[in-house]
Structures are given as structure tokens and as C-alpha cells.
C-alpha positions as CSV (number, residue, x, y, z in Angstrom):
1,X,-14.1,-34.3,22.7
2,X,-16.7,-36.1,24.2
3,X,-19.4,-34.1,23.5
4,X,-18.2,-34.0,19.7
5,X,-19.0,-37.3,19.8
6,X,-21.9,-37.3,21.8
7,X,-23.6,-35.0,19.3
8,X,-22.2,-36.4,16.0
9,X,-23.7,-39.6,17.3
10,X,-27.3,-38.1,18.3
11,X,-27.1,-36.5,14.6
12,X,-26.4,-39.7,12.8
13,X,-29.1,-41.4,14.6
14,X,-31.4,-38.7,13.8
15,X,-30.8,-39.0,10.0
16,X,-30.7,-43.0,10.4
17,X,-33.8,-42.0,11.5
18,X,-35.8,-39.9,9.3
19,X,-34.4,-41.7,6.4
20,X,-35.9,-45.1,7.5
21,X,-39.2,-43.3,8.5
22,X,-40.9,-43.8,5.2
23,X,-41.3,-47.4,5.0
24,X,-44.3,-47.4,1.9
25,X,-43.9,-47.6,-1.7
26,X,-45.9,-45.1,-3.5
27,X,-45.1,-45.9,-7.0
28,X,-48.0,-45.6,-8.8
29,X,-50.7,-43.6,-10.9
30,X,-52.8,-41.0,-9.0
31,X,-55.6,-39.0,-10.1
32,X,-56.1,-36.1,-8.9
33,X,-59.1,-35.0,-7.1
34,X,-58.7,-31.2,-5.9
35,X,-57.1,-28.2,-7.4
36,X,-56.7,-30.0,-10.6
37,X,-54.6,-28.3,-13.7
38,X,-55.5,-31.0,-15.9
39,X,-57.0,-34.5,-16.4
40,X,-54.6,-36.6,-17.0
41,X,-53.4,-38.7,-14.6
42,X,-50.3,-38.4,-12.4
43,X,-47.3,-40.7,-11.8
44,X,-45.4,-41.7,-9.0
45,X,-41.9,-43.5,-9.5
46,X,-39.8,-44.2,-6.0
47,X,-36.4,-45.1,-5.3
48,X,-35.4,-45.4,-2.2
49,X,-36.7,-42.7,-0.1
50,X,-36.6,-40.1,-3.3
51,X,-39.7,-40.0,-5.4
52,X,-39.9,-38.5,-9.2
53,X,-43.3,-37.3,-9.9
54,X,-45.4,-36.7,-13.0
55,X,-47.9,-34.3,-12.3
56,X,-51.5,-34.5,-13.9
57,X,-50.9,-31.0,-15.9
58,X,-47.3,-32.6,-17.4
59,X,-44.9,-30.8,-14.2
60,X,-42.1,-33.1,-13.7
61,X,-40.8,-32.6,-9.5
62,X,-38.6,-34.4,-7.2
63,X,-40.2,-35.1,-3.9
64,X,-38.6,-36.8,-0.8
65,X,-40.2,-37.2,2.4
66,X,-40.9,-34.1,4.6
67,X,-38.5,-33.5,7.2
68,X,-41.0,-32.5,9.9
69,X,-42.8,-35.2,9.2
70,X,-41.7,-37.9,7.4
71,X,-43.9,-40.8,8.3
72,X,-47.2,-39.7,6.6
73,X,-46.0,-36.4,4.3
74,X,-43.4,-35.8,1.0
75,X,-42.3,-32.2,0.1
76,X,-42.7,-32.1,-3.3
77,X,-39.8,-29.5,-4.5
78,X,-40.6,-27.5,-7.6
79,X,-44.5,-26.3,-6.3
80,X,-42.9,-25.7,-2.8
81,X,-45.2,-27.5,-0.8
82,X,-45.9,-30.5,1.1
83,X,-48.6,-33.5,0.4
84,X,-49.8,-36.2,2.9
85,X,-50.3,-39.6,1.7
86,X,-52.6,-42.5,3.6
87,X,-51.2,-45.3,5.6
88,X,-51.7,-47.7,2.8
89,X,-50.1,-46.1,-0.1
90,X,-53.3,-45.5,-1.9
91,X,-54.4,-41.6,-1.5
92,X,-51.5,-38.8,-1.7
């Protein structure tokens, strides 16, 4: 039992964790700049730790912060991949 409770606890913390890691906003509009399908520019909405993005081609995705890395990257669901974004918000 008390290692039942020993690891539930070291598993809550590391969800408490990750889920606090991403501390920016990045709400916002973003051009893109490499591997472009399109000119328009892209939109960020956040809430919370869930993001909704508007892609420059029209591709709507969910992205949430990556679980390997959650401090500096998002996984963006519906392309499969992962982007990192800068310190201050500004570049994804």
C-alpha cells in the first residue's frame, strides 16, 4: 500500500508538473517563414495549456505542449509533429 501511494503521488507531481511547465501565452498571429503552404498568415488562440491553431494554408489543429519537452515545444496534433517556440513568445 505504501508504494501505491508512493507512486500515485510521484505521478501526480509529475503531471502538476508538466502542466505548469508552459508558463507563456502565445496567442497571437504568426507568419510563417519556412515550408510555407500559403501566405496568409497564421493564428494562435490559447487556453490554458491547450492551444487552437489556424494554419497559414486554412488547417485548423489542436496543439498542447509537448510532453518531452514542454517548456520550449507544442505538438501540434493533426500534422503529427512538434514546433519550438522562443522564450519570449514571439517566434514558433
Amino acid at each position: 500500500m505504501k508504494r501505491l501511494s508512493l507512486a500515485l503521488g510521484v505521478a501526480v507531481a509529475l503531471v502538476i508538473t508538466g502542466a505548469s511547465a508552459q508558463s507563456i501565452n502565445l496567442t497571437g498571429i504568426y507568419k510563417c517563414i519556412q515550408i510555407c503552404r500559403g501566405d496568409l498568415p497564421g493564428y494562435v488562440t490559447q487556453n490554458g495549456t491547450e492551444l487552437n491553431l489556424l494554419t497559414e494554408a486554412g488547417l485548423s489543429s489542436r496543439a498542447w505542449p509537448d510532453w518531452f519537452s514542454p517548456a520550449n515545444r507544442i505538438w501540434i496534433d493533426a500534422l503529427n509533429y512538434s514546433a519550438v517556440y522562443s522564450p519570449d513568445g514571439m517566434l514558433i
